[in-house]
gemmi code that builds the backbone of each chain (N, CA, C; Angstrom):
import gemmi

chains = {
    "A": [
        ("UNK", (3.509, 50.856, 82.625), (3.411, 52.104, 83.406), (3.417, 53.289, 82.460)),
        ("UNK", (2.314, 54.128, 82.166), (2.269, 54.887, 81.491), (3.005, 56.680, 81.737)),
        ("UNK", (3.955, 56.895, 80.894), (4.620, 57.571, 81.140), (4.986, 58.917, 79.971)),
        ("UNK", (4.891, 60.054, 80.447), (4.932, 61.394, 79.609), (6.186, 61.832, 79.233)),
        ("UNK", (7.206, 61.302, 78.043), (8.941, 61.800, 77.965), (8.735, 62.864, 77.598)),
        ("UNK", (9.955, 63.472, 77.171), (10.055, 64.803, 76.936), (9.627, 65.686, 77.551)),
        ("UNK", (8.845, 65.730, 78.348), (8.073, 66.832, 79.231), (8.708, 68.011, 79.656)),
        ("UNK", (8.060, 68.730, 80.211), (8.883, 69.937, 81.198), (7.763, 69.903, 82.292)),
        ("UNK", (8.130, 69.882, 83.555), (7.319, 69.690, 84.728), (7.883, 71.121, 85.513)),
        ("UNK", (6.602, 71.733, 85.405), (6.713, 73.002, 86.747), (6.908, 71.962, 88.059)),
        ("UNK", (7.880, 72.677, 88.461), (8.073, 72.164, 90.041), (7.186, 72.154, 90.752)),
        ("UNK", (6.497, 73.604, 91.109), (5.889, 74.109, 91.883), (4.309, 73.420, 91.950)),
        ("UNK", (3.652, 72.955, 92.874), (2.073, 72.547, 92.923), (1.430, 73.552, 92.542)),
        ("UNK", (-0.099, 73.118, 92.099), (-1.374, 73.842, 92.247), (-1.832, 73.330, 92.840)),
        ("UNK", (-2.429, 74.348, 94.030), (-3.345, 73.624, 95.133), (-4.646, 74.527, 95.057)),
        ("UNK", (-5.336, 73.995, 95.752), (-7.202, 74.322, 95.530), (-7.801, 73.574, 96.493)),
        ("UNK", (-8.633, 73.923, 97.386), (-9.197, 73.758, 98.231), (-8.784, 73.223, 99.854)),
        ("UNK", (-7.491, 74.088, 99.960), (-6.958, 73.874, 101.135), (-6.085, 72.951, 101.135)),
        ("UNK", (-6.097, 72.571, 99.858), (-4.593, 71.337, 99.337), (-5.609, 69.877, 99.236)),
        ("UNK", (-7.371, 70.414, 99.088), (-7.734, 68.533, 99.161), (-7.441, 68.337, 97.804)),
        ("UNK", (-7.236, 69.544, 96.010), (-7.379, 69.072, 95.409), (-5.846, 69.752, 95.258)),
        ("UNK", (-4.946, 68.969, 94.737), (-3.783, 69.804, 93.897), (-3.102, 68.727, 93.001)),
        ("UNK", (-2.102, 69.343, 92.035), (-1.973, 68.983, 90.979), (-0.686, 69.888, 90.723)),
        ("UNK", (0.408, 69.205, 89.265), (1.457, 69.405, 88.754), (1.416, 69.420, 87.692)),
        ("UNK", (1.742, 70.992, 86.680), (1.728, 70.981, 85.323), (2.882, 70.585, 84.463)),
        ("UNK", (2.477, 69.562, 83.469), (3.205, 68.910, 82.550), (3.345, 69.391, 81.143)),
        ("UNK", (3.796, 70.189, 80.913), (4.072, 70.431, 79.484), (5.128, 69.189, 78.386)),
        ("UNK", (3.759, 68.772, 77.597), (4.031, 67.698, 76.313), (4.950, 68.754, 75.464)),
        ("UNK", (5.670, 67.336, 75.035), (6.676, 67.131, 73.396), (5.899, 68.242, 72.617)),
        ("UNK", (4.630, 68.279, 72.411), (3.682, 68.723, 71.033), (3.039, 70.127, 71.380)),
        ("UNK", (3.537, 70.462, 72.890), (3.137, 72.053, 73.035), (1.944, 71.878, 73.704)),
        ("UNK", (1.187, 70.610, 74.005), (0.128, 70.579, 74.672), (0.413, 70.670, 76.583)),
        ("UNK", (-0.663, 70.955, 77.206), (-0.410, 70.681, 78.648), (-1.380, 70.456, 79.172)),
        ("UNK", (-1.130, 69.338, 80.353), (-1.601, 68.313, 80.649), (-1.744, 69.264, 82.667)),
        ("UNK", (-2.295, 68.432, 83.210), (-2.384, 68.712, 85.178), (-2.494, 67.387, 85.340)),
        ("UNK", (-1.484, 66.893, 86.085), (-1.752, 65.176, 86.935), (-2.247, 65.664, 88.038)),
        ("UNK", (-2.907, 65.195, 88.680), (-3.653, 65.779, 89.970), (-4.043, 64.309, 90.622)),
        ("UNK", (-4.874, 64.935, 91.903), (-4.981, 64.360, 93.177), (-6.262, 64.955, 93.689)),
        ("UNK", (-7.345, 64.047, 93.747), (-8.222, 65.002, 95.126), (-8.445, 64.067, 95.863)),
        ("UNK", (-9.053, 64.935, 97.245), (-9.432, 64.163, 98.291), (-10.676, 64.053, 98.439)),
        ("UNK", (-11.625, 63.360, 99.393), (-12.816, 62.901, 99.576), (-13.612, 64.814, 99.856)),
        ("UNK", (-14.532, 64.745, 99.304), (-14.906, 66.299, 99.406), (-16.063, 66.164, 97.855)),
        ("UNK", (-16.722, 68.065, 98.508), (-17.560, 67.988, 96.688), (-16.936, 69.121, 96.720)),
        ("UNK", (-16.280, 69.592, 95.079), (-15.635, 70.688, 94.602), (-16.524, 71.233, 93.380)),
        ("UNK", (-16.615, 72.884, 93.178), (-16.758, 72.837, 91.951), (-15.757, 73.809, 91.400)),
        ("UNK", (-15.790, 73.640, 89.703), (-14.415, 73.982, 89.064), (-14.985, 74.656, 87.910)),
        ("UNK", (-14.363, 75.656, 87.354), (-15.193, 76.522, 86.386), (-13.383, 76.140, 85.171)),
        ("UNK", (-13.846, 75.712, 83.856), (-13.106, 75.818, 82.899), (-12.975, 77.132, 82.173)),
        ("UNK", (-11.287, 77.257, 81.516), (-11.173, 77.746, 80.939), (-11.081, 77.610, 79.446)),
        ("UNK", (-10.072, 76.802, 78.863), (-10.226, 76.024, 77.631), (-11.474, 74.835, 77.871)),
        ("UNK", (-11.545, 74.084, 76.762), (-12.090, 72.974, 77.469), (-11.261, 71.777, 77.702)),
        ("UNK", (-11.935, 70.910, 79.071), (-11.080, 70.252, 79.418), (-11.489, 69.061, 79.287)),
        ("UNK", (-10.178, 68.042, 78.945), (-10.889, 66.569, 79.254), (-10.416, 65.512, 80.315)),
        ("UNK", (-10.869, 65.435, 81.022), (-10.535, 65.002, 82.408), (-10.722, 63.029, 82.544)),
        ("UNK", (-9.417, 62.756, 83.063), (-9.129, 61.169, 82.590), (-9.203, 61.191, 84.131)),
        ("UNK", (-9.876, 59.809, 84.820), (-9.818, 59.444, 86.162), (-8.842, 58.422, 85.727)),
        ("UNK", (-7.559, 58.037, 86.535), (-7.006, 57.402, 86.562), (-7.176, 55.965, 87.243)),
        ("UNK", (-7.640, 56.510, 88.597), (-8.068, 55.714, 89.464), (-9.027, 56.727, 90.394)),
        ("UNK", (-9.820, 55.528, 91.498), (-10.765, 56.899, 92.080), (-12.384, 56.196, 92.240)),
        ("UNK", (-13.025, 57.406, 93.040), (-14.586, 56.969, 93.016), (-15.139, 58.619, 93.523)),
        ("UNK", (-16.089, 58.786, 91.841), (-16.179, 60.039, 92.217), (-17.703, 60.286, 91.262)),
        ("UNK", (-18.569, 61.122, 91.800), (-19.923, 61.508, 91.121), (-19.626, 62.974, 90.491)),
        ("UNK", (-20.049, 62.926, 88.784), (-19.785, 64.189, 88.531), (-21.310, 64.535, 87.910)),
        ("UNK", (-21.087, 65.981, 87.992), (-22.447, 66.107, 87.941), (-22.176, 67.918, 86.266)),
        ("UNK", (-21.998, 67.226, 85.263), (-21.839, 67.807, 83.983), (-22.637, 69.478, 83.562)),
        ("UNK", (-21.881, 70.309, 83.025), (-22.526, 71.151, 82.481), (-24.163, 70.810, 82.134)),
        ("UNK", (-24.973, 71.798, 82.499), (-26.760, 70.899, 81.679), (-26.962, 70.222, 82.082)),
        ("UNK", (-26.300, 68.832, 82.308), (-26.545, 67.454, 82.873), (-27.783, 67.910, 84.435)),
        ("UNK", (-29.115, 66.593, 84.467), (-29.677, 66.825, 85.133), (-29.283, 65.653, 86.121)),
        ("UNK", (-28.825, 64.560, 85.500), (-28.528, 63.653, 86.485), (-26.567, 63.499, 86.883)),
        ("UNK", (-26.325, 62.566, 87.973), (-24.672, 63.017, 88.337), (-24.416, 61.768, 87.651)),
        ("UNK", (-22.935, 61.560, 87.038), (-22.065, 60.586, 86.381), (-21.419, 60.024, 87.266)),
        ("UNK", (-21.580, 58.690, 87.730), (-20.501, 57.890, 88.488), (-19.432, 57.198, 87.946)),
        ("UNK", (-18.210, 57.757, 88.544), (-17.037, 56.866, 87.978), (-16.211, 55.771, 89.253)),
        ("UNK", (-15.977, 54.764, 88.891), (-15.491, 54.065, 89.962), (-14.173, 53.013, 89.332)),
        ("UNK", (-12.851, 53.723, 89.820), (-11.716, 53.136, 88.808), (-11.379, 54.156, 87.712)),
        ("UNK", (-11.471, 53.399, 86.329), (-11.205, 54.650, 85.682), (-12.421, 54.989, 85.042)),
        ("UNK", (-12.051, 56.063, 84.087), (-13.035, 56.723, 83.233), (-12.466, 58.301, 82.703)),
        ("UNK", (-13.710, 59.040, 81.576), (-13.299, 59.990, 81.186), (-14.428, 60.899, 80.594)),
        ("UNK", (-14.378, 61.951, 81.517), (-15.610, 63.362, 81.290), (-14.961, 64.351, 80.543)),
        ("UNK", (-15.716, 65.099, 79.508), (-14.913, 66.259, 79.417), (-16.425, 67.366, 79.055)),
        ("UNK", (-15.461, 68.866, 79.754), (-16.127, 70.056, 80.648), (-16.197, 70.787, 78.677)),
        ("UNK", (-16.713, 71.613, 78.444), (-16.943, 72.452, 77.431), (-15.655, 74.139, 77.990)),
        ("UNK", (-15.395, 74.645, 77.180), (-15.051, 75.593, 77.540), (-15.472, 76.949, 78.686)),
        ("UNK", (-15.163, 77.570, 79.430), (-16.070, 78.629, 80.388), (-17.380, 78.163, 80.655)),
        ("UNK", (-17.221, 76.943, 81.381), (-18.122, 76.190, 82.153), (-17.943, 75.921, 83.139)),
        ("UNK", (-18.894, 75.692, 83.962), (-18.345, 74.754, 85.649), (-19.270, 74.052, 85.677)),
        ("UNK", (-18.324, 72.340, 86.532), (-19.225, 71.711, 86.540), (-18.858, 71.051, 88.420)),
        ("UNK", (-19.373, 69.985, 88.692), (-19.252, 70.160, 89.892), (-18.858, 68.537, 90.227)),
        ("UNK", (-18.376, 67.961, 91.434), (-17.906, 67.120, 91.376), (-17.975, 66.302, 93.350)),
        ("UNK", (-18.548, 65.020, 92.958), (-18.424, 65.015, 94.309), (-17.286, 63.413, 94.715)),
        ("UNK", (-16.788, 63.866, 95.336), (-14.913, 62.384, 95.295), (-15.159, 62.004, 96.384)),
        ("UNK", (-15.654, 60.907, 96.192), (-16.036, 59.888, 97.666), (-14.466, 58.993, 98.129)),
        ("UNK", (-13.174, 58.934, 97.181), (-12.451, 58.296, 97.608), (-11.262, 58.874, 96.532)),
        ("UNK", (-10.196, 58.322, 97.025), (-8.882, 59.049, 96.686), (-9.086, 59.408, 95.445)),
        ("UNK", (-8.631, 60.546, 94.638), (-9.230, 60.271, 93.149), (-7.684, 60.542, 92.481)),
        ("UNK", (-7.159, 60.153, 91.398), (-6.067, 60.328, 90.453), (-6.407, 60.911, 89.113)),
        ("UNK", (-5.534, 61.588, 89.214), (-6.256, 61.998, 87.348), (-5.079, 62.849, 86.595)),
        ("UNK", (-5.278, 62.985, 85.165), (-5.268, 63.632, 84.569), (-5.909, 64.557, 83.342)),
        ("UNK", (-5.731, 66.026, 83.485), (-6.494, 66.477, 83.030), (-5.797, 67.392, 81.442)),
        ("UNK", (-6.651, 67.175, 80.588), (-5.788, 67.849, 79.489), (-6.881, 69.185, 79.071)),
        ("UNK", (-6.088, 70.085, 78.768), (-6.842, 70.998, 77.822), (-6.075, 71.721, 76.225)),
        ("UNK", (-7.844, 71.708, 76.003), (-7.711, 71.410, 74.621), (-8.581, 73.231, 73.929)),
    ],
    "B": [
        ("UNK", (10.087, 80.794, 87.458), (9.011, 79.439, 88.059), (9.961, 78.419, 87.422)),
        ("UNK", (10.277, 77.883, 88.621), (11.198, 75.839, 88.250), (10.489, 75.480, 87.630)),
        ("UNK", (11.569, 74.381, 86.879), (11.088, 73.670, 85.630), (11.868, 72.324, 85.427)),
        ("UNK", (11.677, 71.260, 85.290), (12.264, 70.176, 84.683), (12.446, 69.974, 83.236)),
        ("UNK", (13.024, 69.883, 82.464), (12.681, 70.057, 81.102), (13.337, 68.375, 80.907)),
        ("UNK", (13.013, 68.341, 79.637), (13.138, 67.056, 79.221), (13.241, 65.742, 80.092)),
        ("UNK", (12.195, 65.862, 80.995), (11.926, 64.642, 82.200), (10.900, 64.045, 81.440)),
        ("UNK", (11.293, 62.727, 82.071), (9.751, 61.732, 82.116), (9.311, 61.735, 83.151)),
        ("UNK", (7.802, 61.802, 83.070), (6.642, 61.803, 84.249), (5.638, 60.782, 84.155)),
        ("UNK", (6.164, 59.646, 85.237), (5.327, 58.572, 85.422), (4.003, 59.316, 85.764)),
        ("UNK", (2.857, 58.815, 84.790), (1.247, 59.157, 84.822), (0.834, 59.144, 86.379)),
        ("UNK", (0.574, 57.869, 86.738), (-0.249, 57.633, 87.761), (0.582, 58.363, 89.454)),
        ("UNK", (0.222, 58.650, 89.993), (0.451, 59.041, 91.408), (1.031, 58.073, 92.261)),
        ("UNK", (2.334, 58.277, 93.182), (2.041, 57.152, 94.463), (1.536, 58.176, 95.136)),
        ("UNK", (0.410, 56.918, 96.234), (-0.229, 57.591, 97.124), (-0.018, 57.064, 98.354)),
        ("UNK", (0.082, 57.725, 99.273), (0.306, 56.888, 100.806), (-0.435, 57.709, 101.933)),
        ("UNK", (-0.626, 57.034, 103.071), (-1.580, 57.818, 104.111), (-3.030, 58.156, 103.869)),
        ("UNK", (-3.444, 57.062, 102.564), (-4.967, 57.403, 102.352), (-5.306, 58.892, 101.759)),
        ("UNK", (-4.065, 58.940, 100.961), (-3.854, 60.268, 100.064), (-3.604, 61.731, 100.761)),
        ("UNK", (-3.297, 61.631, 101.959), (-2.551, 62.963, 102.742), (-1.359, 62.796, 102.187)),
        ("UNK", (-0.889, 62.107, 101.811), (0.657, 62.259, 101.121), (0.721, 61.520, 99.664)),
        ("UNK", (0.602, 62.799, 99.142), (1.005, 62.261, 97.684), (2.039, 62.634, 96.284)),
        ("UNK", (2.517, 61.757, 95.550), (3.585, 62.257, 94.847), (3.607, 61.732, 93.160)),
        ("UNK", (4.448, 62.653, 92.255), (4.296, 62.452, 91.104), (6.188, 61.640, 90.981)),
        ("UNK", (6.559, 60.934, 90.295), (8.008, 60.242, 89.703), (8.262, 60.895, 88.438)),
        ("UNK", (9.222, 61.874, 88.584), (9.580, 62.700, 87.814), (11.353, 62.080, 87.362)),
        ("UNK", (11.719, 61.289, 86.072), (12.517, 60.999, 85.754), (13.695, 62.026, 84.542)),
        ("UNK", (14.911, 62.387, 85.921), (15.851, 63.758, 84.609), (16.270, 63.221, 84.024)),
        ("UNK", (16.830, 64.288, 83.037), (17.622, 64.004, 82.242), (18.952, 63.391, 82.696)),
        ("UNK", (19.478, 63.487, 83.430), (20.960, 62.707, 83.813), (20.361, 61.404, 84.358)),
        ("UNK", (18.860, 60.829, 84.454), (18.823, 59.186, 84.686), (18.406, 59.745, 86.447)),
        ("UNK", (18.898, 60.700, 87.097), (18.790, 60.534, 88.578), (17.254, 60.912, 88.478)),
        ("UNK", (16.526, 60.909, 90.066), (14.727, 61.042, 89.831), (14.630, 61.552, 91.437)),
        ("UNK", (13.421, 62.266, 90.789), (12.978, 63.118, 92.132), (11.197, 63.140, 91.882)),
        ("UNK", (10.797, 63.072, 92.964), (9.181, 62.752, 93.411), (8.774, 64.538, 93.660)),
        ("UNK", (7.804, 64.992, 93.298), (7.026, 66.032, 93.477), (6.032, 65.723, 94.228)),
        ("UNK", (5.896, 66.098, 95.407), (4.516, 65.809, 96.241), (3.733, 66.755, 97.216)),
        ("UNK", (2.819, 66.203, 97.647), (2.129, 67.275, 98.386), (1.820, 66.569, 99.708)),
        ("UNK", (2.146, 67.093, 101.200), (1.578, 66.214, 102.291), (0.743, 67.683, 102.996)),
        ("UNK", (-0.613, 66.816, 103.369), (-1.147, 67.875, 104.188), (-1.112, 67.417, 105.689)),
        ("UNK", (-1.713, 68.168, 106.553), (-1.580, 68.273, 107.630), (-1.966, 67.261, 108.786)),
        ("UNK", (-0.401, 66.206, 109.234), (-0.892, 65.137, 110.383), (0.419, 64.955, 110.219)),
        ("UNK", (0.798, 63.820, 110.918), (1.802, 63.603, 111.544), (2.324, 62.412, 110.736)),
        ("UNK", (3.484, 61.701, 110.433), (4.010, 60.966, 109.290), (5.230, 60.291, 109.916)),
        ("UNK", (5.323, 58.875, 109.673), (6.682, 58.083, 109.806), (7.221, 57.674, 108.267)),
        ("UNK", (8.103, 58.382, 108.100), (8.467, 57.771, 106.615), (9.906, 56.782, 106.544)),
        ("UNK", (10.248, 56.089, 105.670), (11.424, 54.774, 106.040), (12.292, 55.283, 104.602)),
        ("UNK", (13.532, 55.571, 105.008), (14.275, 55.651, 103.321), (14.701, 54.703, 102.597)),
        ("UNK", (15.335, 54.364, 101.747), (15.861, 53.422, 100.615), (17.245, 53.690, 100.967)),
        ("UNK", (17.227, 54.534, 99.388), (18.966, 55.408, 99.660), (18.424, 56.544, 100.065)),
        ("UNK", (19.373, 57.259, 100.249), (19.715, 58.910, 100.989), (18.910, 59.425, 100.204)),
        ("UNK", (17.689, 60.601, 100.985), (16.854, 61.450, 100.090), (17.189, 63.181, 100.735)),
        ("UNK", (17.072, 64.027, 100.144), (17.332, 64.944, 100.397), (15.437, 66.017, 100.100)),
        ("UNK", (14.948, 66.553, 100.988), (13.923, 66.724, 100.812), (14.149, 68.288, 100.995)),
        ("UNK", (13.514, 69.015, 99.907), (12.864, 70.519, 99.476), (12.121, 70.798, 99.809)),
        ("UNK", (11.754, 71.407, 100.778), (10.034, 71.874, 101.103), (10.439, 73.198, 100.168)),
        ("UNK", (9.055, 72.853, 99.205), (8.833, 74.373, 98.531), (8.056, 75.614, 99.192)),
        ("UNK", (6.885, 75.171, 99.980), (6.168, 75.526, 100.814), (5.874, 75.100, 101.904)),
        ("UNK", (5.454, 75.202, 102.475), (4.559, 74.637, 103.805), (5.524, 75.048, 105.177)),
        ("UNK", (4.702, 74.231, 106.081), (5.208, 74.620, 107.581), (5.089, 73.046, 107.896)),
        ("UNK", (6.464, 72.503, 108.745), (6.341, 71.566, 109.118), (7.521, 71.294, 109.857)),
        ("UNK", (7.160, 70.320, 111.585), (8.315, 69.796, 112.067), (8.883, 68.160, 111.641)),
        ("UNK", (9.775, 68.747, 111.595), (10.700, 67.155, 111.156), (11.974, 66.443, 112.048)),
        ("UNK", (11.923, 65.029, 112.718), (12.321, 64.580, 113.586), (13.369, 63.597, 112.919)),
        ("UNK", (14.659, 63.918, 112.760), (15.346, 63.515, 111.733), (16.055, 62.420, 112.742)),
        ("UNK", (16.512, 61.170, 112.036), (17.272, 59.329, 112.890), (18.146, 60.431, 113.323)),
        ("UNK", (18.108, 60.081, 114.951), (19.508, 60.192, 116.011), (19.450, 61.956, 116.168)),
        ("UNK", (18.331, 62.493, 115.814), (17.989, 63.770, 116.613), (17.583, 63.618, 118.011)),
        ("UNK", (17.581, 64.485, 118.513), (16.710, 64.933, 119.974), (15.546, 65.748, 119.860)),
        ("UNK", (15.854, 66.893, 118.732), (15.078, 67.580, 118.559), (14.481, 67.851, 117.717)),
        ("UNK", (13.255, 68.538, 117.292), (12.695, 68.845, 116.239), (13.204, 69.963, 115.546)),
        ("UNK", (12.953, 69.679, 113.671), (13.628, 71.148, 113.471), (12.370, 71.778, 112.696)),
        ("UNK", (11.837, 72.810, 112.489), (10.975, 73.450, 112.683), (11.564, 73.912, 110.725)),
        ("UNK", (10.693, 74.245, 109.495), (10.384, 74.664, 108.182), (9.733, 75.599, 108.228)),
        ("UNK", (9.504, 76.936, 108.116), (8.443, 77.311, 108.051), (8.577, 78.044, 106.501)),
        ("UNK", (7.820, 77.689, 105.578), (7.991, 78.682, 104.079), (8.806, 77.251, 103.540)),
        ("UNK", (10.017, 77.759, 103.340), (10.968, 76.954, 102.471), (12.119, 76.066, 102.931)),
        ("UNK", (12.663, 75.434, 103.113), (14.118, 74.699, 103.343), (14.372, 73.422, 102.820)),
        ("UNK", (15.626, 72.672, 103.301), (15.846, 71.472, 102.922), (16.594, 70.683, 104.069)),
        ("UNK", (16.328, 69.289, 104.180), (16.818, 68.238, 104.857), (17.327, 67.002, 104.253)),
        ("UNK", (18.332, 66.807, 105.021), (18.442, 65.290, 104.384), (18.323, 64.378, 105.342)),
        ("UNK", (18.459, 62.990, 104.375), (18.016, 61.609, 105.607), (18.818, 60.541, 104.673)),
        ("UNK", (19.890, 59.991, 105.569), (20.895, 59.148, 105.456), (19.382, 57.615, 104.433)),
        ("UNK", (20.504, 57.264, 103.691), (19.405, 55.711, 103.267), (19.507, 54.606, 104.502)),
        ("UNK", (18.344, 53.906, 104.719), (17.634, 52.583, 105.362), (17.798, 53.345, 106.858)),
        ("UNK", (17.029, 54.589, 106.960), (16.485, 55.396, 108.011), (14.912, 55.562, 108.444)),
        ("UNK", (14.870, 56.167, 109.151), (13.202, 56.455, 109.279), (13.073, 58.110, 109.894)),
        ("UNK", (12.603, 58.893, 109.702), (12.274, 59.891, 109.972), (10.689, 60.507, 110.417)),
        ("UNK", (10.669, 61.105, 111.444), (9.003, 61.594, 111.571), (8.763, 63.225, 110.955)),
        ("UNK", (7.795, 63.037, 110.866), (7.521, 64.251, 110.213), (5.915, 64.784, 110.792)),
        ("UNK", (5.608, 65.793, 111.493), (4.662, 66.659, 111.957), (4.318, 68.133, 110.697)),
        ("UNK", (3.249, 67.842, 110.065), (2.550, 68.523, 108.565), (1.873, 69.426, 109.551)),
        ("UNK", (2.174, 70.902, 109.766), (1.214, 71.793, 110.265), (0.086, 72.508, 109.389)),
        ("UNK", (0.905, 72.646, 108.073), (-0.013, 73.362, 106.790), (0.471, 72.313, 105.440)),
        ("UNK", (-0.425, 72.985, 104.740), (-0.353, 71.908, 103.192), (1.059, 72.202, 102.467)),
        ("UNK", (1.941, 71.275, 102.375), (3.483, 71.673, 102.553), (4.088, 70.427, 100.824)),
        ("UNK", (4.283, 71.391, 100.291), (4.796, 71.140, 98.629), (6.476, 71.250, 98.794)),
        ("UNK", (6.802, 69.678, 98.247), (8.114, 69.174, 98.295), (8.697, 68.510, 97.274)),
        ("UNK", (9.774, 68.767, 97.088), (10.323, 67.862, 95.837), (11.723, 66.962, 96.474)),
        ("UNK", (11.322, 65.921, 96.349), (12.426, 65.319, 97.212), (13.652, 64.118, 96.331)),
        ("UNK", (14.673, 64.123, 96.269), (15.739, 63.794, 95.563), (15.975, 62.548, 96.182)),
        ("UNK", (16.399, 61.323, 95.346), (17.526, 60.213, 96.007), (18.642, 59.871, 95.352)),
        ("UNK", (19.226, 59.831, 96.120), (21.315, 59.834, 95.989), (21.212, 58.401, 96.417)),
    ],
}
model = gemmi.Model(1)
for chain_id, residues in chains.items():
    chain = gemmi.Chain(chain_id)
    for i, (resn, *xyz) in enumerate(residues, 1):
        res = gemmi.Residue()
        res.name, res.seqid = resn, gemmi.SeqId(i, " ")
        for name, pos in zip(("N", "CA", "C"), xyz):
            atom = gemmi.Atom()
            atom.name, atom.element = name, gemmi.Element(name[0])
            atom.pos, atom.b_iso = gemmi.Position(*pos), 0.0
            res.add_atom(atom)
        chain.add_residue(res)
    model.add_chain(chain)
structure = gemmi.Structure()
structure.add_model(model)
structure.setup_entities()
């Protein structure tokens, strides 16, 4: 069971899109921070700030990449990552888990 | 803004209700553990272990606590508890962020 020690966990949620997508920030040992998140069946899109690299934990979801002309299917796990002040768009056909780091 | 500091945070999510209710396992520092979650809006039978004591950080929601009559009504913030090897209902009016404790 993969697990983050040392951490510091904001209590408080981030929610986004009426609560289908939200998520809890984890601040790492090393000063890095991480969002474990949750979405629901829906298409979202999400504009980065750093860049991000986004781990599906579990899930079934079509992403459709900065530039990219065609969409990326993930089913289970996998791992996309967004470029900085980009958006890319995303469509979650089934529960999705994740975590997302920026870098 | 709350904070856990030096917790472990199990990665992956439990999910229940087909992901209307979902939560992160946030392990303190004194060994005791509390779940961060998010339930959105429907109606919920939940079953306890030991005694949980539940935080709504946000949301609006009625809650039908073992050997009530009545409903007690959250709106914004409060807390409840629920004796262990209970069952409680719970009515989600808005997307309602909780951190819930077991004793």
């Amino acid at each position: 069971m993969a697990q983050f020690q040392n951490a510091t966990v904001v209590k408080e949620a981030n929610v986004y899109f009426n609560g289908n997508v939200t998520s809890r920030t984890v601040l790492l040992e090393d000063g890095s921070k991480v969002t474990l998140g949750i979405m629901l069946p829906g298409t979202y899109e999400f504009g980065t700030d750093t860049k991000e690299v986004m781990e599906i934990l579990s899930g079934d979801l079509k992403v459709l990449l900065p530039d990219a002309k065609d969409w990326t299917h993930i089913q289970g796990q996998g791992t996309f990552s967004v470029p900085a002040q980009r958006t890319f768009k995303l469509e979650v056909r089934s529960v999705t888990d994740y975590c997302c780091s920026y870098q």
